[in-house]
PyMOL Python script that loads the backbone (N, CA, C, O; Angstrom):
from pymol import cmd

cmd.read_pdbstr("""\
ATOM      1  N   UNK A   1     -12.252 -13.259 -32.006  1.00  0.00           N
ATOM      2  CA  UNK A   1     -12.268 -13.558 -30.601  1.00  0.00           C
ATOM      3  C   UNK A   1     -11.570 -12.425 -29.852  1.00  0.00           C
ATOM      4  O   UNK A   1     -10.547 -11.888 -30.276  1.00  0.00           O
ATOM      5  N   UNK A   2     -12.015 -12.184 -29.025  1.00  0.00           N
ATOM      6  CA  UNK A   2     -11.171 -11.193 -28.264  1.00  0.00           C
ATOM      7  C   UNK A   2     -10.919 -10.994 -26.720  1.00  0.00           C
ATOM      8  O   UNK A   2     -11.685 -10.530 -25.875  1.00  0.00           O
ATOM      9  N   UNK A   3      -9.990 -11.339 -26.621  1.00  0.00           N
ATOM     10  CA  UNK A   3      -9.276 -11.730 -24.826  1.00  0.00           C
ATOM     11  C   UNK A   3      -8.946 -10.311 -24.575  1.00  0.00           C
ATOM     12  O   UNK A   3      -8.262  -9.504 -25.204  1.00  0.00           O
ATOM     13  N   UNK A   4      -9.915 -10.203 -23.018  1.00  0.00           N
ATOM     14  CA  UNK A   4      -9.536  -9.605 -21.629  1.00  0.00           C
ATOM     15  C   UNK A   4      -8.703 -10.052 -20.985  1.00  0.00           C
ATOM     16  O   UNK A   4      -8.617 -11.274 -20.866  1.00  0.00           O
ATOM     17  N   UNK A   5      -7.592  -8.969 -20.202  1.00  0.00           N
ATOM     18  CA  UNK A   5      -7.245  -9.384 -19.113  1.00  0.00           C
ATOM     19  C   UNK A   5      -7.627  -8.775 -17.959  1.00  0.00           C
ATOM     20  O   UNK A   5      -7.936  -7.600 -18.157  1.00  0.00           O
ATOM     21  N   UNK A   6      -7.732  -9.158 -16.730  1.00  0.00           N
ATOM     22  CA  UNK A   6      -7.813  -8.504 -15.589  1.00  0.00           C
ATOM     23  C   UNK A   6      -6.894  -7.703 -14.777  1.00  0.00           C
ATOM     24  O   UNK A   6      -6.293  -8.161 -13.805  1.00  0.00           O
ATOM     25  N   UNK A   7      -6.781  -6.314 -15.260  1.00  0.00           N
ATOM     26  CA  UNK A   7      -5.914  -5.417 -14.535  1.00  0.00           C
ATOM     27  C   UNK A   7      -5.410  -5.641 -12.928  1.00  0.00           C
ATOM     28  O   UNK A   7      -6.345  -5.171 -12.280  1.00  0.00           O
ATOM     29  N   UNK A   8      -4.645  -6.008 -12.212  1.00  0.00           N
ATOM     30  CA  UNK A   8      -4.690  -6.059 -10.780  1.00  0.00           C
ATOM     31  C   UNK A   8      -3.823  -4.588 -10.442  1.00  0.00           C
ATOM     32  O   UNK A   8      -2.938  -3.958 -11.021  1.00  0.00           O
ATOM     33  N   UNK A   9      -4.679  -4.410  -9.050  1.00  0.00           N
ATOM     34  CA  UNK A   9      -4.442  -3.129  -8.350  1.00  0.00           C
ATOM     35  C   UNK A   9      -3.886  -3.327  -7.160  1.00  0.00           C
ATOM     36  O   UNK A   9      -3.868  -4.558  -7.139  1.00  0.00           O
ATOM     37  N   UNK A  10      -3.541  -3.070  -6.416  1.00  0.00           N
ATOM     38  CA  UNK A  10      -2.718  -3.277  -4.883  1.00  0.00           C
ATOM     39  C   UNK A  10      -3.630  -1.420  -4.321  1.00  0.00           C
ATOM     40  O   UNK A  10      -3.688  -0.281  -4.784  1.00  0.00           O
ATOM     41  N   UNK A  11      -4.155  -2.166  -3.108  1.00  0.00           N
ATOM     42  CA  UNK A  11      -4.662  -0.797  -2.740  1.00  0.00           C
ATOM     43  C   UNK A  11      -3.586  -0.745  -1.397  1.00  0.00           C
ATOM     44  O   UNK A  11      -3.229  -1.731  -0.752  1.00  0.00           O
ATOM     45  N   UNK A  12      -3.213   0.535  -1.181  1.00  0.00           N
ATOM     46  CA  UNK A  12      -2.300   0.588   0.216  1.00  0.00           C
ATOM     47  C   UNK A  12      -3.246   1.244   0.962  1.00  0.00           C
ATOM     48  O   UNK A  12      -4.165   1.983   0.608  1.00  0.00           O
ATOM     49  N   UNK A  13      -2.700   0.665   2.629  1.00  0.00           N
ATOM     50  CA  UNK A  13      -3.886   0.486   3.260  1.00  0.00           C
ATOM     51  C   UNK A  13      -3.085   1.168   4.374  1.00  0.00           C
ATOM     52  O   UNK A  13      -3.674   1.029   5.446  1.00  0.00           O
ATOM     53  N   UNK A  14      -2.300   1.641   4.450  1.00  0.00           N
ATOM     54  CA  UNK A  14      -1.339   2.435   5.455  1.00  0.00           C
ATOM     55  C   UNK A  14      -2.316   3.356   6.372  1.00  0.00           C
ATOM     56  O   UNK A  14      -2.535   3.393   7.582  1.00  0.00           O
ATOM     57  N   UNK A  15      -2.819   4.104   5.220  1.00  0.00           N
ATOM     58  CA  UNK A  15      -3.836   5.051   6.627  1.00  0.00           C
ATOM     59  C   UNK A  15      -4.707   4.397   7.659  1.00  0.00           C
ATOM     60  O   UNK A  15      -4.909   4.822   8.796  1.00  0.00           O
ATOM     61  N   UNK A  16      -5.298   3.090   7.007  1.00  0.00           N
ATOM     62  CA  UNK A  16      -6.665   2.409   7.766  1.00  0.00           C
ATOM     63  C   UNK A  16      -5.588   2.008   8.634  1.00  0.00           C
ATOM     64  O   UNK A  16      -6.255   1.885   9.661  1.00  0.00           O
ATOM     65  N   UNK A  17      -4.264   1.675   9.022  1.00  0.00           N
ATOM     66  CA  UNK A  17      -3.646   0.822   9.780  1.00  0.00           C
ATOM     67  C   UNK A  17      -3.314   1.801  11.067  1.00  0.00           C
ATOM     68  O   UNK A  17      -3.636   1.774  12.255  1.00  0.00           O
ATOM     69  N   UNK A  18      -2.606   2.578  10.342  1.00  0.00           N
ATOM     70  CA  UNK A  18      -2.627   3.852  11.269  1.00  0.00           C
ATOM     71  C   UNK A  18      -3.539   4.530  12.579  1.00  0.00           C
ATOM     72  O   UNK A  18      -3.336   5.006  13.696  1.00  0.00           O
ATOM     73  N   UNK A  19      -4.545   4.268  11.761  1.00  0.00           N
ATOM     74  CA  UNK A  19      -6.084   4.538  12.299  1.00  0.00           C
ATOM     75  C   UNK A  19      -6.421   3.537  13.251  1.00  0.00           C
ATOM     76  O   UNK A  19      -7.015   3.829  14.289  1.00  0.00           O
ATOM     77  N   UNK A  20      -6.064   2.323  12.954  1.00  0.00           N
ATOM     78  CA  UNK A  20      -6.523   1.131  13.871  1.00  0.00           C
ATOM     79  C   UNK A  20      -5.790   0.982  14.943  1.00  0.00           C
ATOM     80  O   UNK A  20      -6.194   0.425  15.964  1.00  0.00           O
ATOM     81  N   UNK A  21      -4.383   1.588  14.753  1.00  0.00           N
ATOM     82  CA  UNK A  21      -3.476   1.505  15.506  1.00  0.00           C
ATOM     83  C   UNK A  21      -3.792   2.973  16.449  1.00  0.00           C
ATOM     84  O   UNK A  21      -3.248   2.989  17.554  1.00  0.00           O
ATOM     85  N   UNK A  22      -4.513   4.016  16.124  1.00  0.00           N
ATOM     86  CA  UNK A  22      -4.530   5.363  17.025  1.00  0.00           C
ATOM     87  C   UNK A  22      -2.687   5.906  17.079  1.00  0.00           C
ATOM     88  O   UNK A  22      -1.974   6.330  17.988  1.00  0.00           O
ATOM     89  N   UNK A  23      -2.434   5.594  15.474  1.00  0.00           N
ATOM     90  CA  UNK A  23      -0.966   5.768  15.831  1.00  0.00           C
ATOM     91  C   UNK A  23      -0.620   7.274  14.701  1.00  0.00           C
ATOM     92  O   UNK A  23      -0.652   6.934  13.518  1.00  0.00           O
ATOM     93  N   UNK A  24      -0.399   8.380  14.857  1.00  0.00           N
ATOM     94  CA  UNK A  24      -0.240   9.367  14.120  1.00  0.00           C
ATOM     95  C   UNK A  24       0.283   9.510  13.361  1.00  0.00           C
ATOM     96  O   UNK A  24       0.609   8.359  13.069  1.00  0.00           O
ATOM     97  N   UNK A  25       0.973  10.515  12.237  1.00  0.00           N
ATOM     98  CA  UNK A  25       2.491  10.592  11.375  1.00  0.00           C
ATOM     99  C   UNK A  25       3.254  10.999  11.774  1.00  0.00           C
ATOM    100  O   UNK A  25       4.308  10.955  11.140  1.00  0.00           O
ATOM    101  N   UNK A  26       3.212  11.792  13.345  1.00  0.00           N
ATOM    102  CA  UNK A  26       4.667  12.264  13.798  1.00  0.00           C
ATOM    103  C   UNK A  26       5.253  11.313  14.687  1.00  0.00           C
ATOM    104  O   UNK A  26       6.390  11.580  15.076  1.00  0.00           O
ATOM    105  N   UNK A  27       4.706  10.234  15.102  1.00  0.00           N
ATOM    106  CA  UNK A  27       4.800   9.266  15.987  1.00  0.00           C
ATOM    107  C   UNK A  27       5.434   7.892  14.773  1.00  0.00           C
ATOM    108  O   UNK A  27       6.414   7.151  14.830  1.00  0.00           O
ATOM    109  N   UNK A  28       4.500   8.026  13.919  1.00  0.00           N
ATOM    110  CA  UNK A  28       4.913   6.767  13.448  1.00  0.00           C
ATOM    111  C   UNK A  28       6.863   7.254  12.546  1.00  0.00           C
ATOM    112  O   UNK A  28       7.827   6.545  12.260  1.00  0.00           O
ATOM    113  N   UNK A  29       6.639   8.496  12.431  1.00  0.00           N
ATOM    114  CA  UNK A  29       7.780   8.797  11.693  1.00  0.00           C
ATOM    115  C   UNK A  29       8.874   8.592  12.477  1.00  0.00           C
ATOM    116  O   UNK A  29       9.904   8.000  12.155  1.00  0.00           O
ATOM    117  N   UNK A  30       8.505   9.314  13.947  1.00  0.00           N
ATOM    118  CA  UNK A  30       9.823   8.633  14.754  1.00  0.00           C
ATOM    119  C   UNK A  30      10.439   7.528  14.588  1.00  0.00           C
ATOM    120  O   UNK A  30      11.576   7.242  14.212  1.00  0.00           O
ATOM    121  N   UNK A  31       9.272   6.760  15.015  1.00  0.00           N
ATOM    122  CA  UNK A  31       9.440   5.052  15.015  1.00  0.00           C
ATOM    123  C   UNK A  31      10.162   5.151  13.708  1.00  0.00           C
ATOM    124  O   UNK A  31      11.285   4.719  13.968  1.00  0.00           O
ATOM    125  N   UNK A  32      10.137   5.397  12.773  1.00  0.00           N
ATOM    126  CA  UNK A  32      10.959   5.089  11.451  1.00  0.00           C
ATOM    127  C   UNK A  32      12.248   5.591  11.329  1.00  0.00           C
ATOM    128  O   UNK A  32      13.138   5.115  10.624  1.00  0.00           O
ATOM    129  N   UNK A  33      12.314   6.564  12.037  1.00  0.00           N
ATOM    130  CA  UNK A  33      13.460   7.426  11.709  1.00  0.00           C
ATOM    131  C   UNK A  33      13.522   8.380  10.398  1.00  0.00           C
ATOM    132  O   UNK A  33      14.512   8.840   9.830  1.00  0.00           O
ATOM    133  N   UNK A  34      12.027   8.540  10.074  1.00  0.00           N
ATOM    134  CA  UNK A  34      11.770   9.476   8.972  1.00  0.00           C
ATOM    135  C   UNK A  34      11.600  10.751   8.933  1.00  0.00           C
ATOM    136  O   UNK A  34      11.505  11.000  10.135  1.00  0.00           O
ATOM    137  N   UNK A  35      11.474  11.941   8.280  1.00  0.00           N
ATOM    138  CA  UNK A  35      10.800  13.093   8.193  1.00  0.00           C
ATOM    139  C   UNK A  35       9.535  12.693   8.187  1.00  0.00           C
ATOM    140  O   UNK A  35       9.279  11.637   7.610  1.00  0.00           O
ATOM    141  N   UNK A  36       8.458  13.457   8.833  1.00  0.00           N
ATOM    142  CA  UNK A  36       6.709  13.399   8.772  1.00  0.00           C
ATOM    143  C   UNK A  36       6.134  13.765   7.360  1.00  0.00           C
ATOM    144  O   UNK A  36       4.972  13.550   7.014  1.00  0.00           O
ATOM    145  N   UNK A  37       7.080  14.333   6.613  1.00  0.00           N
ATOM    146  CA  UNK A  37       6.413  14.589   5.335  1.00  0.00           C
ATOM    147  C   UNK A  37       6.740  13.342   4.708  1.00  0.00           C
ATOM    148  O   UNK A  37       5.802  12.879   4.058  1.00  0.00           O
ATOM    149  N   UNK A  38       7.658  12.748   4.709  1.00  0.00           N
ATOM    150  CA  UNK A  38       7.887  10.990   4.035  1.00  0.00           C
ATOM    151  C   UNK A  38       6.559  10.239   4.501  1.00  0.00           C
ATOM    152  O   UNK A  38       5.856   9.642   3.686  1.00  0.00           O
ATOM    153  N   UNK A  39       6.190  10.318   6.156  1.00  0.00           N
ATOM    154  CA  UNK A  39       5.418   9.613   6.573  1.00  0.00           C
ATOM    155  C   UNK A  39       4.040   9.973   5.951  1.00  0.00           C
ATOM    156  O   UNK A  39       3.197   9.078   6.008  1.00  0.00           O
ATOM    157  N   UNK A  40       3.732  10.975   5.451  1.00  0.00           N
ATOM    158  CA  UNK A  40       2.416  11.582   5.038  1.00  0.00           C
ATOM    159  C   UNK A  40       2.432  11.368   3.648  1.00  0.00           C
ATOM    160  O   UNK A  40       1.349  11.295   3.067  1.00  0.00           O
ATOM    161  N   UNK A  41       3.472  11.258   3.027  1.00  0.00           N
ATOM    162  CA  UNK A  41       3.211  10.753   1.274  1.00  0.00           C
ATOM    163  C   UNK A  41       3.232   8.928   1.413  1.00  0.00           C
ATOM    164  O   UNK A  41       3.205   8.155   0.455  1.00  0.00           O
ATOM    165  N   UNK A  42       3.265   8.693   2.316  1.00  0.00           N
ATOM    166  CA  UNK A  42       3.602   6.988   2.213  1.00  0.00           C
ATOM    167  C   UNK A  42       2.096   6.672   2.836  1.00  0.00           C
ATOM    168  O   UNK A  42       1.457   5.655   2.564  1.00  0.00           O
ATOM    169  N   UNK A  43       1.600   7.838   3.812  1.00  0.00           N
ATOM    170  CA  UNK A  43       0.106   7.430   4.417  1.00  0.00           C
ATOM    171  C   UNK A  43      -1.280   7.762   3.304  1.00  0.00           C
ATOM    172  O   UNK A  43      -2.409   7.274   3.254  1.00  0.00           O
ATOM    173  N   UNK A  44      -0.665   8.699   2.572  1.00  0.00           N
ATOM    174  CA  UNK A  44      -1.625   9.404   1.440  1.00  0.00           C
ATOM    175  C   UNK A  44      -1.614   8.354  -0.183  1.00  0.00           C
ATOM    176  O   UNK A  44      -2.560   8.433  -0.967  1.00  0.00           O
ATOM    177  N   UNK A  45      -0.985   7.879  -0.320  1.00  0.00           N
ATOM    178  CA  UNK A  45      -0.467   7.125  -1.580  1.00  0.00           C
ATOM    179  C   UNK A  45      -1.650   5.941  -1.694  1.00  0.00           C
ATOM    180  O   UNK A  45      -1.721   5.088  -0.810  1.00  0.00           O
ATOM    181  N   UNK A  46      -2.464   5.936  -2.695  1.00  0.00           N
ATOM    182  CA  UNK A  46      -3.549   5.024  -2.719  1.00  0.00           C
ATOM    183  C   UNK A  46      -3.126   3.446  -3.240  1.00  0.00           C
ATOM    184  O   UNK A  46      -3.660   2.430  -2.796  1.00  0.00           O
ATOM    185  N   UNK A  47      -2.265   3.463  -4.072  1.00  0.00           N
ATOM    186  CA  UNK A  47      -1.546   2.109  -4.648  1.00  0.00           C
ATOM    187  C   UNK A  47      -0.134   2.052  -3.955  1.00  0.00           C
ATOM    188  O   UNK A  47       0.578   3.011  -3.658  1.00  0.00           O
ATOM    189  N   UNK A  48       0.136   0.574  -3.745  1.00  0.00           N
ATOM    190  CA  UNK A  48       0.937   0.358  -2.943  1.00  0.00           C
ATOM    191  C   UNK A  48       2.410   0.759  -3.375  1.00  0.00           C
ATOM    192  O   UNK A  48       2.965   0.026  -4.194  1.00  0.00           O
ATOM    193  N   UNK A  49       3.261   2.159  -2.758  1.00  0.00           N
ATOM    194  CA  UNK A  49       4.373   2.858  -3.152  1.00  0.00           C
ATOM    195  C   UNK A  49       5.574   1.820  -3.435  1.00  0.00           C
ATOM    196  O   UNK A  49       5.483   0.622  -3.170  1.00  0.00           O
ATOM    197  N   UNK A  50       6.720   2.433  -4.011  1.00  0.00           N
ATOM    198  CA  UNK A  50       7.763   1.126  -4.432  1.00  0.00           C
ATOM    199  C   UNK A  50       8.697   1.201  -2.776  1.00  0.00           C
ATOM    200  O   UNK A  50       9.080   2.360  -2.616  1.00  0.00           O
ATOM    201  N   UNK A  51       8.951   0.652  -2.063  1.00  0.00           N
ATOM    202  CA  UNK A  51       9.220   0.167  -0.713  1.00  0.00           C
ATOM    203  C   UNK A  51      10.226  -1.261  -0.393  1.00  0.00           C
ATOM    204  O   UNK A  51       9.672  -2.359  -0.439  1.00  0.00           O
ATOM    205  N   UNK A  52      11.303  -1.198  -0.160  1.00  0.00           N
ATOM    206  CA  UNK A  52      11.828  -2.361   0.488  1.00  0.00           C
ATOM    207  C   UNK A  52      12.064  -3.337   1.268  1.00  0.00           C
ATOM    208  O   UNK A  52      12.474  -2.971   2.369  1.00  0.00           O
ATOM    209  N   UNK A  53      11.981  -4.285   1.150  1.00  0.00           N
ATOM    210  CA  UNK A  53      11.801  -5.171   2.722  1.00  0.00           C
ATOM    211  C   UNK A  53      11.929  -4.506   3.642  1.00  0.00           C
ATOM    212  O   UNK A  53      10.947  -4.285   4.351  1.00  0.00           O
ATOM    213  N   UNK A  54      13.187  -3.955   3.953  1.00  0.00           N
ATOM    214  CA  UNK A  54      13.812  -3.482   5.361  1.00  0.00           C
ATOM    215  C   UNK A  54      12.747  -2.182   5.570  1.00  0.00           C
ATOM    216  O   UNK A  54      12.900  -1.882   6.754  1.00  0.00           O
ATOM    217  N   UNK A  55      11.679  -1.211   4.949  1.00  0.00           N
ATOM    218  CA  UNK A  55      11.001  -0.368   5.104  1.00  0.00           C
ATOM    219  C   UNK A  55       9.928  -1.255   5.412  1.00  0.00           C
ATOM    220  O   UNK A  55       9.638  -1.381   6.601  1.00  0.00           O
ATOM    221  N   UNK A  56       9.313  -1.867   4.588  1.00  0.00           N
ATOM    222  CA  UNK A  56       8.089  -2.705   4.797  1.00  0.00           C
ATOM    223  C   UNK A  56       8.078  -3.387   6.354  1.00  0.00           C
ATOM    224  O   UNK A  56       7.173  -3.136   7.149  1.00  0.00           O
ATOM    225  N   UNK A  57       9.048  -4.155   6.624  1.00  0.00           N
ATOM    226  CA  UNK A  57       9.789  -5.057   7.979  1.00  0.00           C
ATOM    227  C   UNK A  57       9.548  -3.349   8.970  1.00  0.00           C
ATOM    228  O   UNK A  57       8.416  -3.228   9.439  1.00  0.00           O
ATOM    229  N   UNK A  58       9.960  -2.853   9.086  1.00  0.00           N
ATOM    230  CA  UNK A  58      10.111  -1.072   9.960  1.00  0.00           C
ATOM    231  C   UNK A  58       8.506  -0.508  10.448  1.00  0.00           C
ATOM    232  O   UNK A  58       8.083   0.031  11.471  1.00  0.00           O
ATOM    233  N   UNK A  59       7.791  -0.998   8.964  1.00  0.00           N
ATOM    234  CA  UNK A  59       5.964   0.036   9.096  1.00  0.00           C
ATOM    235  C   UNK A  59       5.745  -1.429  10.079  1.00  0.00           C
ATOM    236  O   UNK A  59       5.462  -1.378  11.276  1.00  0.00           O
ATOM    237  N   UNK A  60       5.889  -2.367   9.511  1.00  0.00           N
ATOM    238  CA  UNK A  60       4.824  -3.874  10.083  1.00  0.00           C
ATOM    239  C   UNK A  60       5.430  -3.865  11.648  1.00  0.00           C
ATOM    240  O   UNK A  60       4.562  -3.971  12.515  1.00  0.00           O
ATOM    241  N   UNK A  61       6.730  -3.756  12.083  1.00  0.00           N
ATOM    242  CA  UNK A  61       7.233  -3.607  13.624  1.00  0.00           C
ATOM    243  C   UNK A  61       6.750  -2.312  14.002  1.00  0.00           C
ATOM    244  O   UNK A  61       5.930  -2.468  14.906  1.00  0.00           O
ATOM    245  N   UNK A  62       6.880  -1.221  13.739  1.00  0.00           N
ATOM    246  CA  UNK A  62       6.108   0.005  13.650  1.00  0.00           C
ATOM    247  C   UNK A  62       4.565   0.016  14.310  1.00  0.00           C
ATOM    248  O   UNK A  62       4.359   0.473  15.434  1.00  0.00           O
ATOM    249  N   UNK A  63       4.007  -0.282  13.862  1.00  0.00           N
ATOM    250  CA  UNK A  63       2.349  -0.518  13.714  1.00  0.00           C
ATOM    251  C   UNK A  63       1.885  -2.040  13.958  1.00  0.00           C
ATOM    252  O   UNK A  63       0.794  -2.444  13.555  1.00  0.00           O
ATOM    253  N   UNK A  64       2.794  -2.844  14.644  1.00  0.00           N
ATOM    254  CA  UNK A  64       2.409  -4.476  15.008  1.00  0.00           C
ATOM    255  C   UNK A  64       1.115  -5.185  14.094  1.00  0.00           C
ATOM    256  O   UNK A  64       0.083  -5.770  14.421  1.00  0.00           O
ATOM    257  N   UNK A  65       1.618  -4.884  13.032  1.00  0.00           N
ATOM    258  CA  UNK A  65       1.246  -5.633  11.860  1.00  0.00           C
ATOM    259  C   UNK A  65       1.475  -6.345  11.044  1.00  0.00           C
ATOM    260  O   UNK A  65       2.693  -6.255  10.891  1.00  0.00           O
ATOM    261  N   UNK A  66       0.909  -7.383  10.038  1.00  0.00           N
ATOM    262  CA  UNK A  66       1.496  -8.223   9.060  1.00  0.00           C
ATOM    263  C   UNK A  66       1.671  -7.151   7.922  1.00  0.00           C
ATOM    264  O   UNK A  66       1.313  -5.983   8.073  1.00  0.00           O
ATOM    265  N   UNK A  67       2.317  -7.695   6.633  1.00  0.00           N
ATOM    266  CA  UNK A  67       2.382  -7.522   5.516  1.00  0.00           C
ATOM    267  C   UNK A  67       1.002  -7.187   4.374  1.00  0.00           C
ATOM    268  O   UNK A  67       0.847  -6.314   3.521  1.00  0.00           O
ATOM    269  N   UNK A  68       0.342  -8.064   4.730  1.00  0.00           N
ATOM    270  CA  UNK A  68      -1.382  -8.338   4.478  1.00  0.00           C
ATOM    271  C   UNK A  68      -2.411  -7.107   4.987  1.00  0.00           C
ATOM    272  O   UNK A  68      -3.425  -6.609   4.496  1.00  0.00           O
ATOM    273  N   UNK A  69      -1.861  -6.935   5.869  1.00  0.00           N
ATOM    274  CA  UNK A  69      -2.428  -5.446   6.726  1.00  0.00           C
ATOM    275  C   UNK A  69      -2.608  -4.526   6.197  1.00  0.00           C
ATOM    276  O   UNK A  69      -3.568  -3.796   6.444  1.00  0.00           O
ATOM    277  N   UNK A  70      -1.592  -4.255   5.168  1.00  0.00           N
ATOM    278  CA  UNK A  70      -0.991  -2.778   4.319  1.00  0.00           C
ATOM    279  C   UNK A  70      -1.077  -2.742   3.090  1.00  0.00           C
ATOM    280  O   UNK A  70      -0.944  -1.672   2.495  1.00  0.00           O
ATOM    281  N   UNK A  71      -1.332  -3.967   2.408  1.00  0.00           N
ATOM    282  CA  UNK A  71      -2.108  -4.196   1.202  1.00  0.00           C
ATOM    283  C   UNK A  71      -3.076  -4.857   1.127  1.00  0.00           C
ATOM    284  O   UNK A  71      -3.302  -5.826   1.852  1.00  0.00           O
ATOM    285  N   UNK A  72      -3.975  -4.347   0.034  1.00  0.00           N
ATOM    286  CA  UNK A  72      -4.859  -5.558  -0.518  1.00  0.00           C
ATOM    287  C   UNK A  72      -5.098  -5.505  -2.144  1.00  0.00           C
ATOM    288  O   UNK A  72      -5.117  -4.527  -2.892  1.00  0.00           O
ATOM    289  N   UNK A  73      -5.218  -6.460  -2.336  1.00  0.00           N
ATOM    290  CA  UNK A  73      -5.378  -6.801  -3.996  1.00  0.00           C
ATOM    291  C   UNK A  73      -7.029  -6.698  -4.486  1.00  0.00           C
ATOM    292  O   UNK A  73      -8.044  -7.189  -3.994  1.00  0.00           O
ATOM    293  N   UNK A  74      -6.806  -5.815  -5.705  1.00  0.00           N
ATOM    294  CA  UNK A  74      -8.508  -5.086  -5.760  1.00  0.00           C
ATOM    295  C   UNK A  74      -8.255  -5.310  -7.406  1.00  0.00           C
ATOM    296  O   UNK A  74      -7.358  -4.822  -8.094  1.00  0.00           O
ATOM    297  N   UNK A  75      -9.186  -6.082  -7.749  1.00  0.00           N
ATOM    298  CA  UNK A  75      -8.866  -6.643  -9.275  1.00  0.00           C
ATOM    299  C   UNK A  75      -9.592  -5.452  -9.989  1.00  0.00           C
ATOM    300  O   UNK A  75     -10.471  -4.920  -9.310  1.00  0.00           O
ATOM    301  N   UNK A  76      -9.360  -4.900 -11.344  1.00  0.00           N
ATOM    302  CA  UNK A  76     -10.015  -3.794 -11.833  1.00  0.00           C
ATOM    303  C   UNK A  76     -10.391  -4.154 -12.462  1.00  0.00           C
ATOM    304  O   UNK A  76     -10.044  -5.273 -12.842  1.00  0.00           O
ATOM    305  N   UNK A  77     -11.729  -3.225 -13.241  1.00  0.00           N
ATOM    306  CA  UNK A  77     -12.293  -3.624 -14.861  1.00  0.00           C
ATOM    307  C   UNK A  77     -11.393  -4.379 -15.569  1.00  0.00           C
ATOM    308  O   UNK A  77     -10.198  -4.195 -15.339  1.00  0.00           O
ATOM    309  N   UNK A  78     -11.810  -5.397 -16.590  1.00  0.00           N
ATOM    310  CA  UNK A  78     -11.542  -5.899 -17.229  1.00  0.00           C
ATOM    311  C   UNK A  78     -10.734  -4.808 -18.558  1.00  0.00           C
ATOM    312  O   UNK A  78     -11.128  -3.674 -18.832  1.00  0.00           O
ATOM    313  N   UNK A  79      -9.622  -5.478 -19.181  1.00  0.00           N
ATOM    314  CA  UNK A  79      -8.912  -4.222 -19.920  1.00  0.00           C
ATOM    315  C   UNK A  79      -9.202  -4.879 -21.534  1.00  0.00           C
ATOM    316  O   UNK A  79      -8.520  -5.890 -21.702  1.00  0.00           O
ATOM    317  N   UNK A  80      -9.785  -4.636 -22.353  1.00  0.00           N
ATOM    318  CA  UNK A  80     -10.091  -5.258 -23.878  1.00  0.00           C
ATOM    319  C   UNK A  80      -8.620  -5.051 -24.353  1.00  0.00           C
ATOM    320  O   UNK A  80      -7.964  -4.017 -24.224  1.00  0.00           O
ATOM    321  N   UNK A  81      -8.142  -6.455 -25.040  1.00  0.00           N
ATOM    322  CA  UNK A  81      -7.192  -6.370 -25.749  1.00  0.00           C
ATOM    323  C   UNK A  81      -7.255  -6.503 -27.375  1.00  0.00           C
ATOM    324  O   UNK A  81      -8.340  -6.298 -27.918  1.00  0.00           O
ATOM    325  N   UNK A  82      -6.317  -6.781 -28.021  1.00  0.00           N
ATOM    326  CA  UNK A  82      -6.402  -7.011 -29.286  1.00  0.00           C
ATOM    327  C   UNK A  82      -7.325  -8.135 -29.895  1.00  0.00           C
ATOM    328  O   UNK A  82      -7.165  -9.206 -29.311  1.00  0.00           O
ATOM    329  N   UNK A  83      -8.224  -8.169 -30.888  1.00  0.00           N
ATOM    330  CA  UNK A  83      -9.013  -8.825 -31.144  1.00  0.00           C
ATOM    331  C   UNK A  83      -8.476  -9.765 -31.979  1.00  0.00           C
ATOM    332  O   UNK A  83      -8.311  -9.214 -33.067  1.00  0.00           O
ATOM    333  N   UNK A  84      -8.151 -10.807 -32.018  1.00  0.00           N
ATOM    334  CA  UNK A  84      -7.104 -12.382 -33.120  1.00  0.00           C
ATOM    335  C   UNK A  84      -8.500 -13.195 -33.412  1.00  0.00           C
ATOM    336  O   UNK A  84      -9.509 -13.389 -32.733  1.00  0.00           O
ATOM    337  N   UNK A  85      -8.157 -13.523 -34.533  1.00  0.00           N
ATOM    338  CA  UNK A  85      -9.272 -14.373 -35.204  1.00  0.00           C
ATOM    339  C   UNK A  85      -8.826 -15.853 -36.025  1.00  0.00           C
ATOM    340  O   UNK A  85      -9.690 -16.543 -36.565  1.00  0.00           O
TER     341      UNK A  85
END
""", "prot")
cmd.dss("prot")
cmd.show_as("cartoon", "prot")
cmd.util.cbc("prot")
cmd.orient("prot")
């Protein structure tokens, strides 16, 4: 017998938000109190970066968005595991 599991992915969605918002990286970096190059590896990053409430709470007041906004869950191929009989 042999069990799959389903890999889960978190896609970050920072740029599309950005975009929806007409809100830039030197603008949004202000709003953060960041360098624009922080803001451009956090807008470029395809899986969702490691981030803390109080950052997460900052982009979502930032960009008048939810949490949900900036991720989404994208299930991947199935991953073959060990075969038990």
């Amino acid at each position: 017998m042999t069990i799959t599991l389903e890999k889960p992915l978190i896609k970050w969605r920072l740029a599309e938000v950005m975009a929806r918002q007409r809100m830039g990286g030197r603008e949004l970096a202000k709003a953060l109190g960041l360098h624009e190059t922080s803001v451009s590896r956090l807008r470029n990053a395809e899986t969702m970066p490691r981030i803390d409430g109080e950052q997460l709470n900052a982009l979502c007041r930032a960009l008048q968005c939810k949490p949900g906004d900036l991720i989404q869950y994208v299930p991947d191929a199935p991953i073959p595991t060990a075969t038990t009989e």
